[in-house]
Biopython code that builds the backbone (N, CA, C, O; Angstrom):
import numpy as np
from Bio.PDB.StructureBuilder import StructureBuilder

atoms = [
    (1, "UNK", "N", (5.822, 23.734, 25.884)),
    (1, "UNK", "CA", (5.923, 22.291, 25.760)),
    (1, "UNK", "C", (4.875, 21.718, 24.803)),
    (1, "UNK", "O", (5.033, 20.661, 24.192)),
    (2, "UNK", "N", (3.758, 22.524, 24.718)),
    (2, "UNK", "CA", (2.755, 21.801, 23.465)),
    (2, "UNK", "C", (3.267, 21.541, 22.088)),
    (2, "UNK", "O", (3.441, 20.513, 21.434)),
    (3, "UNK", "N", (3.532, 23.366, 21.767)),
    (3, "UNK", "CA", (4.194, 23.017, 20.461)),
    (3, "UNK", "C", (4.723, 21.823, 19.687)),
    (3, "UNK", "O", (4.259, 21.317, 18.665)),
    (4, "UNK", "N", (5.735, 21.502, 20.353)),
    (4, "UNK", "CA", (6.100, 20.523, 19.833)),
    (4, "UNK", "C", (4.748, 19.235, 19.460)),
    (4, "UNK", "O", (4.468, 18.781, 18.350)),
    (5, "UNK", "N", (4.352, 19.028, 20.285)),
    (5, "UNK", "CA", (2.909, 17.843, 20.345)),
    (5, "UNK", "C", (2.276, 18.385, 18.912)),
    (5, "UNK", "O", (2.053, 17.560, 18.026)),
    (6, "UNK", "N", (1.980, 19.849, 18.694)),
    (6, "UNK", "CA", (1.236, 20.110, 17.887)),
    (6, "UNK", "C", (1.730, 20.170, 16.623)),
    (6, "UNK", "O", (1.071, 20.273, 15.588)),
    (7, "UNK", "N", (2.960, 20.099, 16.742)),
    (7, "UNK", "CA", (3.684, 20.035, 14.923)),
    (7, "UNK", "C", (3.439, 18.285, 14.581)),
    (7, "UNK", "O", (3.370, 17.748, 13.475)),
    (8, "UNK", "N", (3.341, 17.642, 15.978)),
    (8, "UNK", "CA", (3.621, 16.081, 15.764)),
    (8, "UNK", "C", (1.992, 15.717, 15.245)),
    (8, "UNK", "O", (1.851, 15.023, 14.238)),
    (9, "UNK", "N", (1.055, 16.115, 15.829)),
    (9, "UNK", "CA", (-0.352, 16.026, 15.210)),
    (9, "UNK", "C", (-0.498, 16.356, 14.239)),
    (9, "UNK", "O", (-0.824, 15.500, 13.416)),
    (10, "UNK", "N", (-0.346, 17.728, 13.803)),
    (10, "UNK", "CA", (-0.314, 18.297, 12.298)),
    (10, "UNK", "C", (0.401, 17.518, 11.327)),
    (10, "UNK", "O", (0.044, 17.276, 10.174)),
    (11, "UNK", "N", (1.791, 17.032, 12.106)),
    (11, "UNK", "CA", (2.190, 16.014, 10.608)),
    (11, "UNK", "C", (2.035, 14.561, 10.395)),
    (11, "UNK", "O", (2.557, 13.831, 9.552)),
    (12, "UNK", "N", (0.908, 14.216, 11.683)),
    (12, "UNK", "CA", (0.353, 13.087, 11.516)),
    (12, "UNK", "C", (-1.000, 13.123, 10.673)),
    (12, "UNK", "O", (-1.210, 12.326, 9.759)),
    (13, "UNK", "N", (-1.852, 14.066, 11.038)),
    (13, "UNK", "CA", (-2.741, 14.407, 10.058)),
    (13, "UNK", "C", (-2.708, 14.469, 8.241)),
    (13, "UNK", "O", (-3.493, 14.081, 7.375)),
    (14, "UNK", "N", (-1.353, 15.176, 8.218)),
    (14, "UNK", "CA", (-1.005, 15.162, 6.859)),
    (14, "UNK", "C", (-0.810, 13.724, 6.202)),
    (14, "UNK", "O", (-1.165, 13.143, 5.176)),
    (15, "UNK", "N", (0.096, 13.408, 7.574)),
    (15, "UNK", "CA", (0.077, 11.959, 6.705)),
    (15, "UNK", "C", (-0.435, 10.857, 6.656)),
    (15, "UNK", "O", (-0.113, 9.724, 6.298)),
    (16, "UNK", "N", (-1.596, 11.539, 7.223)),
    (16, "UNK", "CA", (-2.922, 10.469, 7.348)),
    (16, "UNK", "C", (-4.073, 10.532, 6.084)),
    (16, "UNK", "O", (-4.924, 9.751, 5.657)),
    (17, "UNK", "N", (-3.554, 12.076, 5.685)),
    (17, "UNK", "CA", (-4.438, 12.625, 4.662)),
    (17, "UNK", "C", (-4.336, 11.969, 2.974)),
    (17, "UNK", "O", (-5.057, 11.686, 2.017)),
    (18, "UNK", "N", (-2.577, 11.973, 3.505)),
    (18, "UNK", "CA", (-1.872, 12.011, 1.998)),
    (18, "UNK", "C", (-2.349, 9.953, 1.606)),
    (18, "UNK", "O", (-2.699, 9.433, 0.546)),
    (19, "UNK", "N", (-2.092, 9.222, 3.243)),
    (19, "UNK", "CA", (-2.380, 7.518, 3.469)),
    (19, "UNK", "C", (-3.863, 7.894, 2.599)),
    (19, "UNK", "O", (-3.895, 8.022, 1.375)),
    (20, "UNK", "N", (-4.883, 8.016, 3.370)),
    (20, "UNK", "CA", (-6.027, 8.370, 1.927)),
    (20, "UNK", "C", (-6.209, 8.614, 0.872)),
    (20, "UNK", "O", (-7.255, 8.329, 0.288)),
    (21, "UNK", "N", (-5.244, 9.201, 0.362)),
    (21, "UNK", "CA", (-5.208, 9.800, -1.093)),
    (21, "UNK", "C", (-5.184, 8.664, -1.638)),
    (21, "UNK", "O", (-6.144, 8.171, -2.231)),
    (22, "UNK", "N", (-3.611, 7.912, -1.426)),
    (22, "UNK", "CA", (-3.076, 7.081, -2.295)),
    (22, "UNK", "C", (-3.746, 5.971, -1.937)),
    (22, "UNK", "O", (-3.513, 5.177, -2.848)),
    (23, "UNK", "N", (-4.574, 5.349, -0.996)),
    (23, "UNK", "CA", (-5.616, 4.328, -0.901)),
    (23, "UNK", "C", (-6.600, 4.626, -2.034)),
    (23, "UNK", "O", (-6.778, 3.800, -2.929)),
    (24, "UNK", "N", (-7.168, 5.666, -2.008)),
    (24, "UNK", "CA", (-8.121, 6.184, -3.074)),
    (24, "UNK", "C", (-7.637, 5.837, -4.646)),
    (24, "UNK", "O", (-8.516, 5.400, -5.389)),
    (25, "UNK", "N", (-6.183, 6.022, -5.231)),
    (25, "UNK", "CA", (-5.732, 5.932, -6.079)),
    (25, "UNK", "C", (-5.958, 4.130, -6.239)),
    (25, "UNK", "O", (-6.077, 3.831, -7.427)),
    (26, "UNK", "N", (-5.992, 3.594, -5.820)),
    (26, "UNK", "CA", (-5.553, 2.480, -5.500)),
    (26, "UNK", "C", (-7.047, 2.142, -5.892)),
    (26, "UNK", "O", (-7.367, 1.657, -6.977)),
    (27, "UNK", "N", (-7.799, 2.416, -5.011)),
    (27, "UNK", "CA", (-9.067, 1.400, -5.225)),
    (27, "UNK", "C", (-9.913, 1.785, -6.696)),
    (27, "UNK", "O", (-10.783, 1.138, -7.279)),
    (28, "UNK", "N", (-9.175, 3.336, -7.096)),
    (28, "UNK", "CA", (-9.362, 3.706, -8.406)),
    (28, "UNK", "C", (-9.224, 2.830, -9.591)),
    (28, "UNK", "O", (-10.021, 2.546, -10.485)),
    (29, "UNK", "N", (-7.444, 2.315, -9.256)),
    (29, "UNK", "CA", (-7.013, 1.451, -10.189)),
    (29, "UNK", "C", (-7.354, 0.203, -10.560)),
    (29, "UNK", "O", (-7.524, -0.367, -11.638)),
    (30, "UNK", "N", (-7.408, -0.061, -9.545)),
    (30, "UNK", "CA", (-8.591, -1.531, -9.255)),
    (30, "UNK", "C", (-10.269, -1.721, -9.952)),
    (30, "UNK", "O", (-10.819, -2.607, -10.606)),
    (31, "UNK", "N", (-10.596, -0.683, -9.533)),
    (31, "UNK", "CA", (-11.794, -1.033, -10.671)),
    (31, "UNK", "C", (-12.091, -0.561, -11.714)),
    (31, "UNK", "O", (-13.127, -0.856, -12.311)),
    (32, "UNK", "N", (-10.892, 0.584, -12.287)),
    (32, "UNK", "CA", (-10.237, 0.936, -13.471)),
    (32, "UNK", "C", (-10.231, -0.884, -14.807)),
    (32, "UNK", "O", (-10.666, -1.317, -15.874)),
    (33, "UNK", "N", (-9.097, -1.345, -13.207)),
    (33, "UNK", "CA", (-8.843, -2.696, -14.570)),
    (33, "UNK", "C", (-9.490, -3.957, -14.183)),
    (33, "UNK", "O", (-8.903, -5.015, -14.409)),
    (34, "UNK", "N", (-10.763, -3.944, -13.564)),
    (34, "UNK", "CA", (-11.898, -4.577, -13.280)),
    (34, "UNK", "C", (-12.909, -4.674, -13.743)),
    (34, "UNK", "O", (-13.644, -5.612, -14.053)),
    (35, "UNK", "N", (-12.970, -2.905, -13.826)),
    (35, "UNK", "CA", (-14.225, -2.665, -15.107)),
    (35, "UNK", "C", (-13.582, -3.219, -16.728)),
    (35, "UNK", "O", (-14.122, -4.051, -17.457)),
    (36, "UNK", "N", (-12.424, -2.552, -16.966)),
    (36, "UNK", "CA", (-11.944, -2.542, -18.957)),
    (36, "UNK", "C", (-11.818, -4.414, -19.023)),
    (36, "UNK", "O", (-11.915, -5.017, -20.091)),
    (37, "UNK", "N", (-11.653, -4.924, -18.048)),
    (37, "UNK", "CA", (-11.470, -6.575, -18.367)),
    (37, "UNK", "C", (-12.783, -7.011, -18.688)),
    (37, "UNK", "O", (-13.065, -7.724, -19.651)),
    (38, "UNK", "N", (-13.564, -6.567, -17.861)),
    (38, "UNK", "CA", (-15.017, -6.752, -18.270)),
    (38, "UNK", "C", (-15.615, -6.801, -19.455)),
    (38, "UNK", "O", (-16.260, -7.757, -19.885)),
    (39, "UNK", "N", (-15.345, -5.447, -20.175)),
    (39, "UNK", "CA", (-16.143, -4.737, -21.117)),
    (39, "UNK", "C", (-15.158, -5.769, -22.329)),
    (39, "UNK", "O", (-15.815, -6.353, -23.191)),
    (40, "UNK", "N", (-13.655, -5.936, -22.330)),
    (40, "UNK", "CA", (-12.987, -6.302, -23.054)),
    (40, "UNK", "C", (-14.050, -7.713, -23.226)),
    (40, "UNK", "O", (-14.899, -7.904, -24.097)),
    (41, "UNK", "N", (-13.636, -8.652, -21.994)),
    (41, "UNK", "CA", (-14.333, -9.912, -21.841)),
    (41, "UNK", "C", (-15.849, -9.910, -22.838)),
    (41, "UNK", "O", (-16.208, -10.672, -23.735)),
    (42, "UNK", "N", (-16.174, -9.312, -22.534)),
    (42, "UNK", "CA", (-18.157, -8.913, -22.492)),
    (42, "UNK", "C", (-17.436, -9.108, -24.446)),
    (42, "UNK", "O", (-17.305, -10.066, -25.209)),
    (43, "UNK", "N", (-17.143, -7.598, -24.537)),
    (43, "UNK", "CA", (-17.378, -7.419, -26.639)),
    (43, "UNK", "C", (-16.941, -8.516, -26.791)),
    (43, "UNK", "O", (-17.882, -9.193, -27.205)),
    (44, "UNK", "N", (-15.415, -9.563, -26.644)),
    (44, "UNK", "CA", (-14.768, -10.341, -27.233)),
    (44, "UNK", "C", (-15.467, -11.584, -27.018)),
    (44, "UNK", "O", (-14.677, -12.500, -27.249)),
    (45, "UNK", "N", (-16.450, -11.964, -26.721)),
    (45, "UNK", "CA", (-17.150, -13.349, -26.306)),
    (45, "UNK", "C", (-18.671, -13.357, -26.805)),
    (45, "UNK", "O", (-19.268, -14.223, -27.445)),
    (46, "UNK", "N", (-19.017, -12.391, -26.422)),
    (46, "UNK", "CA", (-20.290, -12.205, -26.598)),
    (46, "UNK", "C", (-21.414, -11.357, -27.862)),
    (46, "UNK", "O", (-22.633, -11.194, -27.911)),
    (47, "UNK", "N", (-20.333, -10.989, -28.712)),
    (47, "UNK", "CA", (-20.761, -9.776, -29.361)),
    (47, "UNK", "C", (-21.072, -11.030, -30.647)),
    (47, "UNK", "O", (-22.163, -10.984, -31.216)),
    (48, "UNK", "N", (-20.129, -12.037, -31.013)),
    (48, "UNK", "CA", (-20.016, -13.080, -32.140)),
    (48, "UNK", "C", (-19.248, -12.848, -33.282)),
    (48, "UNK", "O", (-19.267, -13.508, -34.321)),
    (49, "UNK", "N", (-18.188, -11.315, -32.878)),
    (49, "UNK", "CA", (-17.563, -10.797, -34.050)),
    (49, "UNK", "C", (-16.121, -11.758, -33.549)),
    (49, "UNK", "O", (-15.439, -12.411, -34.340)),
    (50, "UNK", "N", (-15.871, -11.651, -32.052)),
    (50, "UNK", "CA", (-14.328, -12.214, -31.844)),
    (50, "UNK", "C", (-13.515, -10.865, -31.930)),
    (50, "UNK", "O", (-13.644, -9.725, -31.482)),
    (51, "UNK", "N", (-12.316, -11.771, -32.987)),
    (51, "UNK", "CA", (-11.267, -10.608, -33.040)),
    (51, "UNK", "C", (-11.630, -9.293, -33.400)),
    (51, "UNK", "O", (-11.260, -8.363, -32.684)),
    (52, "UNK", "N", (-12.464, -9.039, -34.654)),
    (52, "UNK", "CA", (-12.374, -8.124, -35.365)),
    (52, "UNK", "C", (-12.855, -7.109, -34.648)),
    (52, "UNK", "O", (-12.489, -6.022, -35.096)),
    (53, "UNK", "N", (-13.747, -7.031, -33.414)),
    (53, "UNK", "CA", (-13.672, -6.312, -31.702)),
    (53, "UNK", "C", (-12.604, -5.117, -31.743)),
    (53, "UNK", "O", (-12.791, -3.912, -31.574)),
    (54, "UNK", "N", (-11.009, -6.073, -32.115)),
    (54, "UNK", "CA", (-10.321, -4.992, -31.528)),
    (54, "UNK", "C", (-9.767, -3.506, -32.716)),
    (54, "UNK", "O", (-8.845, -2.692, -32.766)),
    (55, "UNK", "N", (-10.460, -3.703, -33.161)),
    (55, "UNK", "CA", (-10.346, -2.669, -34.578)),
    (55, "UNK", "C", (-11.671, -1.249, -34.792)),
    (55, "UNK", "O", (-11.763, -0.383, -35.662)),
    (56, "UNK", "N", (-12.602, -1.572, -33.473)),
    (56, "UNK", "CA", (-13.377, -0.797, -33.052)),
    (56, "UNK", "C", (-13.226, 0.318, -32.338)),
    (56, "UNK", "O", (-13.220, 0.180, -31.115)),
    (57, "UNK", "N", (-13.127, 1.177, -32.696)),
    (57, "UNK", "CA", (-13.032, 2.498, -31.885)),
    (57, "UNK", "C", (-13.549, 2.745, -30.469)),
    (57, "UNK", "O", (-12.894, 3.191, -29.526)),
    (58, "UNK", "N", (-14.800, 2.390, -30.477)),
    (58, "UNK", "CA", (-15.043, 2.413, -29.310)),
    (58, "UNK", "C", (-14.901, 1.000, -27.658)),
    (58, "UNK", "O", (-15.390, 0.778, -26.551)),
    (59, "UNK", "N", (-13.991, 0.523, -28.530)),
    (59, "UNK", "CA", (-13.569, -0.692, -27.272)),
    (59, "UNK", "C", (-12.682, 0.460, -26.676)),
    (59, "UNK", "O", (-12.603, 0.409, -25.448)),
    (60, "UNK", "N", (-11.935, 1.579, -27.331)),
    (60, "UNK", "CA", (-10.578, 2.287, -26.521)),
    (60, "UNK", "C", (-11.091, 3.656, -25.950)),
    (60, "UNK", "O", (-10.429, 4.034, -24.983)),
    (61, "UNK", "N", (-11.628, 4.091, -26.146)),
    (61, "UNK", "CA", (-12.282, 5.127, -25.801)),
    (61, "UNK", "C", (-12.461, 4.885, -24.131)),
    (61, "UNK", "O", (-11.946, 5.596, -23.269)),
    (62, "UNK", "N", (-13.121, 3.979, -23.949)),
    (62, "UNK", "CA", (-13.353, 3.949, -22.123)),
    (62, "UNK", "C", (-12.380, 3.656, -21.583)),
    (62, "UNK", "O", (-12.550, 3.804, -20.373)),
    (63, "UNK", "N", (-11.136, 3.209, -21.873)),
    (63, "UNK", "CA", (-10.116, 2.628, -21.459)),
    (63, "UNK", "C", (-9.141, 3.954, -21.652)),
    (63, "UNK", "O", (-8.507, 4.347, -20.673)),
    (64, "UNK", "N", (-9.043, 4.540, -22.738)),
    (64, "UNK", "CA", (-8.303, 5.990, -22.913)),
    (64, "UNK", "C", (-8.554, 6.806, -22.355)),
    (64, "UNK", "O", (-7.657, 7.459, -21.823)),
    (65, "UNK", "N", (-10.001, 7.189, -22.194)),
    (65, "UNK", "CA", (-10.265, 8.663, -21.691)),
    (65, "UNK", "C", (-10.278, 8.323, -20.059)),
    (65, "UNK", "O", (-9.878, 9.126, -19.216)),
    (66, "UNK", "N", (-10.847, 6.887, -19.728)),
    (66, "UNK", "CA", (-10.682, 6.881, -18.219)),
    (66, "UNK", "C", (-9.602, 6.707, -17.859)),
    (66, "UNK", "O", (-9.505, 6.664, -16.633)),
    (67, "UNK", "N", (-8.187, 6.510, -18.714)),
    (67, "UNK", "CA", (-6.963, 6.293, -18.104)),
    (67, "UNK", "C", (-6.406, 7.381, -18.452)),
    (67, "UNK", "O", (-5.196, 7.242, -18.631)),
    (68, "UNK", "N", (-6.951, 8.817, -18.687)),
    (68, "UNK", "CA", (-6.289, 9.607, -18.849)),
    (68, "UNK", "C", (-6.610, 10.335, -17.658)),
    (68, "UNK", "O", (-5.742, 11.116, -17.266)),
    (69, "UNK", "N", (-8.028, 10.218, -16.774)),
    (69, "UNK", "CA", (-8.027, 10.604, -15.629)),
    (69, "UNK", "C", (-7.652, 10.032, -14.434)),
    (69, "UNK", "O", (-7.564, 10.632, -13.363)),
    (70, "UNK", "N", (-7.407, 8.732, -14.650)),
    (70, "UNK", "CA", (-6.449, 7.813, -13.836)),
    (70, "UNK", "C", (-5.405, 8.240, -14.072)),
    (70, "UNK", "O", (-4.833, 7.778, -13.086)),
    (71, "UNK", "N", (-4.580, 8.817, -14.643)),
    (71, "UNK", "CA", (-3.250, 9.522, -14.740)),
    (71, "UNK", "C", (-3.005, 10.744, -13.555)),
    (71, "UNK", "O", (-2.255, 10.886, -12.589)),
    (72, "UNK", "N", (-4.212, 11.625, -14.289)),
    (72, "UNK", "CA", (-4.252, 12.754, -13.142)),
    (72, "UNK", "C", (-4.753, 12.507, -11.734)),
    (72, "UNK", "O", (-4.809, 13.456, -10.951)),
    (73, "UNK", "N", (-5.081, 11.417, -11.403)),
    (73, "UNK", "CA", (-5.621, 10.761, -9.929)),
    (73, "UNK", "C", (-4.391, 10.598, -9.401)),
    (73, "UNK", "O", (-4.050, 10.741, -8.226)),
    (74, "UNK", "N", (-3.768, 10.301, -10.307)),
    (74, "UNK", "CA", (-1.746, 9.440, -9.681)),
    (74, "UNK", "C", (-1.406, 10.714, -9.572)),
    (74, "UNK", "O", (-1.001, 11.093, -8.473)),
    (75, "UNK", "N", (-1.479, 11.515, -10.507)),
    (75, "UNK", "CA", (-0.573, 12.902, -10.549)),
    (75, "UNK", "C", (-0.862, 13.287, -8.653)),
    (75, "UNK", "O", (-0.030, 13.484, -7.768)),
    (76, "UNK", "N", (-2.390, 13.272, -8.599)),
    (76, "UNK", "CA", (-2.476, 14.021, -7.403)),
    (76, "UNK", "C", (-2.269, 13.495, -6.340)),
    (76, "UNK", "O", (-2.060, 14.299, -5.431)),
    (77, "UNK", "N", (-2.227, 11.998, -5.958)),
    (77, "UNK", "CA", (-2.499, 11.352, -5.172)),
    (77, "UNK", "C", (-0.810, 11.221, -4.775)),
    (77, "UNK", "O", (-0.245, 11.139, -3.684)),
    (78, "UNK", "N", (-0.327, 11.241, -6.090)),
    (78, "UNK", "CA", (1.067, 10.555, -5.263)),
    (78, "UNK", "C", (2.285, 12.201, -5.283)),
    (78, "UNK", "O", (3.516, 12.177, -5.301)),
    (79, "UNK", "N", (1.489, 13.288, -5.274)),
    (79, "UNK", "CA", (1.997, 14.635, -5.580)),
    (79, "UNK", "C", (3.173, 14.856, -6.429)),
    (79, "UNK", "O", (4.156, 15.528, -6.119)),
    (80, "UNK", "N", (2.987, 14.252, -7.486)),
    (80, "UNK", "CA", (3.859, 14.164, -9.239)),
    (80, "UNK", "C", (3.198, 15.229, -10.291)),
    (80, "UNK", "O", (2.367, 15.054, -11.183)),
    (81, "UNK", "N", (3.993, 16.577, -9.775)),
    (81, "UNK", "CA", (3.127, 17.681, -10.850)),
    (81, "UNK", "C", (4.521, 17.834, -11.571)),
    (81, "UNK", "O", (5.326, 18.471, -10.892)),
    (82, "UNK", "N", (4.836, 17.539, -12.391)),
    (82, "UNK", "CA", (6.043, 17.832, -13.311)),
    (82, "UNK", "C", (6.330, 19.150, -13.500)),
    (82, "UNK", "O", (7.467, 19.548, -13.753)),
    (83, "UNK", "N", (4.862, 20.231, -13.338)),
    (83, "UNK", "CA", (5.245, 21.512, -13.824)),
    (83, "UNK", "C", (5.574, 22.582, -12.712)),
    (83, "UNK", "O", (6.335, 23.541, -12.839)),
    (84, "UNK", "N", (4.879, 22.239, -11.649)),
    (84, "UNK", "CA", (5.073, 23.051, -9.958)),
    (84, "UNK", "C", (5.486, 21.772, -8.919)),
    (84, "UNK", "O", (4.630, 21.326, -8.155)),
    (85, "UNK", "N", (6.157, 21.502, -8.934)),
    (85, "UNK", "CA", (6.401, 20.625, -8.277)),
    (85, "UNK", "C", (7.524, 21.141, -7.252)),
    (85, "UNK", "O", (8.214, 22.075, -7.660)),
    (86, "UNK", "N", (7.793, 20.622, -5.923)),
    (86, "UNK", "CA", (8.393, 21.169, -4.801)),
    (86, "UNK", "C", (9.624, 21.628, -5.398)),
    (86, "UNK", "O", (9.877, 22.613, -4.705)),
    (87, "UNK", "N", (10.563, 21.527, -6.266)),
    (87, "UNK", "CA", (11.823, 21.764, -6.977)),
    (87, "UNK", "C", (11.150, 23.332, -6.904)),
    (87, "UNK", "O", (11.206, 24.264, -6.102)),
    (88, "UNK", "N", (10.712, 23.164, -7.760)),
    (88, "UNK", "CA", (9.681, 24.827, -8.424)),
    (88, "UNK", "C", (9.356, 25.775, -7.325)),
    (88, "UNK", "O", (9.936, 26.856, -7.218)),
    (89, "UNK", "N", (8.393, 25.358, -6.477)),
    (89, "UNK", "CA", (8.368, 25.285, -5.535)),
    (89, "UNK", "C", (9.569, 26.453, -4.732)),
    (89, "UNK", "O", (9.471, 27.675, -4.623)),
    (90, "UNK", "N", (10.452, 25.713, -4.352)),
    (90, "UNK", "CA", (11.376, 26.183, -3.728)),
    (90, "UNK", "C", (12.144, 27.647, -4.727)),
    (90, "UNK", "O", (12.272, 28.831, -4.416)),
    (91, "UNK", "N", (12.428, 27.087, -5.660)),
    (91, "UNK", "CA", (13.060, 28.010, -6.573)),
    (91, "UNK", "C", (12.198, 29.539, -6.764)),
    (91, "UNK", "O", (12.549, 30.716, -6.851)),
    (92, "UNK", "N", (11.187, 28.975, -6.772)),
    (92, "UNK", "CA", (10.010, 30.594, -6.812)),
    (92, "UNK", "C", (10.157, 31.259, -5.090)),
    (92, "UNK", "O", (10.164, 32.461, -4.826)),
    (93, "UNK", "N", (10.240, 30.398, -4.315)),
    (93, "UNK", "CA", (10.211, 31.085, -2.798)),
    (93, "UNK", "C", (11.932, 31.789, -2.816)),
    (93, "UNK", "O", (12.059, 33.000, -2.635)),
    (94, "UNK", "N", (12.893, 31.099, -2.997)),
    (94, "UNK", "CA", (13.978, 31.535, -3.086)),
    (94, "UNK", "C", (14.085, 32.620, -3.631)),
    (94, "UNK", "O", (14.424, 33.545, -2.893)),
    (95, "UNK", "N", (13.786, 33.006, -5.468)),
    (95, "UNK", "CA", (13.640, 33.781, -6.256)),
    (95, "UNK", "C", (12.946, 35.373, -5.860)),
    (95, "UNK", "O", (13.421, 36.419, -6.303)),
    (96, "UNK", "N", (11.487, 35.293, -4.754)),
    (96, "UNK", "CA", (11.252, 36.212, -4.512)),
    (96, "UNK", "C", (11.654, 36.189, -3.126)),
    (96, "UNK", "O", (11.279, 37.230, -2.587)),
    (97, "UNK", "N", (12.089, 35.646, -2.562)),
    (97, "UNK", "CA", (12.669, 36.266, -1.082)),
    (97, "UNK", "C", (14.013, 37.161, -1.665)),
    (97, "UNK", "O", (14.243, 38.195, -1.039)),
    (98, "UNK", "N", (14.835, 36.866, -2.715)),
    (98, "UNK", "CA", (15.702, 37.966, -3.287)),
    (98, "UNK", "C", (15.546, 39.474, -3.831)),
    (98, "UNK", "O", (16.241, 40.487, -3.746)),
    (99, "UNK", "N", (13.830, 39.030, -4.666)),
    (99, "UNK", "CA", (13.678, 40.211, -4.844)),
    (99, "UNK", "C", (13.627, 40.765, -3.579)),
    (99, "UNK", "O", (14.370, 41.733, -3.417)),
    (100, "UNK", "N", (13.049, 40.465, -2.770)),
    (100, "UNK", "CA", (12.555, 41.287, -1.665)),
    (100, "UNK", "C", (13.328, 42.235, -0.813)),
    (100, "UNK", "O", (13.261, 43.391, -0.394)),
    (101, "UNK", "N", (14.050, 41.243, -0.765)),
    (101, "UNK", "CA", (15.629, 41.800, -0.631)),
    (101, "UNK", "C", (16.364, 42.693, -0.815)),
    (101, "UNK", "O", (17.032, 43.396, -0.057)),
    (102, "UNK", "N", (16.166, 42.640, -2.347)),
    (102, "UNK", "CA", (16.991, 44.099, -3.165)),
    (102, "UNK", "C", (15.827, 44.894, -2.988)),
    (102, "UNK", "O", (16.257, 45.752, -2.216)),
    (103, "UNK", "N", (14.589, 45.184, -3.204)),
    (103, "UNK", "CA", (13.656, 45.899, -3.079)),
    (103, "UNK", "C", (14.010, 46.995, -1.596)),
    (103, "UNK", "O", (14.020, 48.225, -1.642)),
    (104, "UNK", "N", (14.218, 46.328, -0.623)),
    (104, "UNK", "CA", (14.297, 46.896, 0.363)),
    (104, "UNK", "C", (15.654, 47.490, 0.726)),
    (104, "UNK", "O", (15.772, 47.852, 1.897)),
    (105, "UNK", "N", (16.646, 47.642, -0.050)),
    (105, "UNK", "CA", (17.902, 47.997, -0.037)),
    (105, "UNK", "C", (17.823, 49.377, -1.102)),
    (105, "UNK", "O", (18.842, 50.017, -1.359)),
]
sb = StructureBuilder()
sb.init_structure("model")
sb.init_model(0)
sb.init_chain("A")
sb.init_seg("    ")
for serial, (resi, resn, name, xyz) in enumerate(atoms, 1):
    if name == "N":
        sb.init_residue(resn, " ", resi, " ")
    sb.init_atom(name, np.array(xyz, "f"), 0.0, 1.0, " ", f" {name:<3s}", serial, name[0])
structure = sb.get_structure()
């Protein structure tokens, strides 16, 4: 009679784990575009150049390279691996439970 209780904990855990992740993603994103409004705000007001700001290399740089790890935060958080992903996944478990199969025949 536990069993059952204990698959129900285990997949509450998980999905208590996974509720964290994507909170995490979240408060990522948030001061992702909290901070770049800033920095945008800050050069474009304060620097006395104005526009010509946006022709600077380094206004994109913090905004690129940190949104390229904000990418992979989503990748993980919201489990979006394009290359192993549960499809894959399955197809590789399928694939060698066959070999295994013929192996033993």
């Amino acid at each position: 009679m536990k069993e059952p209780n204990i698959y129900r904990e285990d997949a509450y855990e998980k999905a208590r784990k996974r509720v964290e992740e994507e909170k995490g993603f979240y408060r990522h994103l948030t001061i992702y575009i909290i901070i770049n409004v800033l920095i945008l705000f800050i050069n474009t007001n304060f620097d006395g150049q104005g526009f010509k700001n946006w022709f600077q290399w380094h206004l994109y740089v913090t905004p690129v390279l940190w949104g390229i790890g904000l990418f992979f935060h989503w990748m993980k958080a919201f489990h979006k691996n394009p290359f192993f992903n549960s499809d894959w996944e399955e197809r590789k478990i399928k694939k060698i439970l066959e070999e295994e199969e013929r192996n033993r025949k």
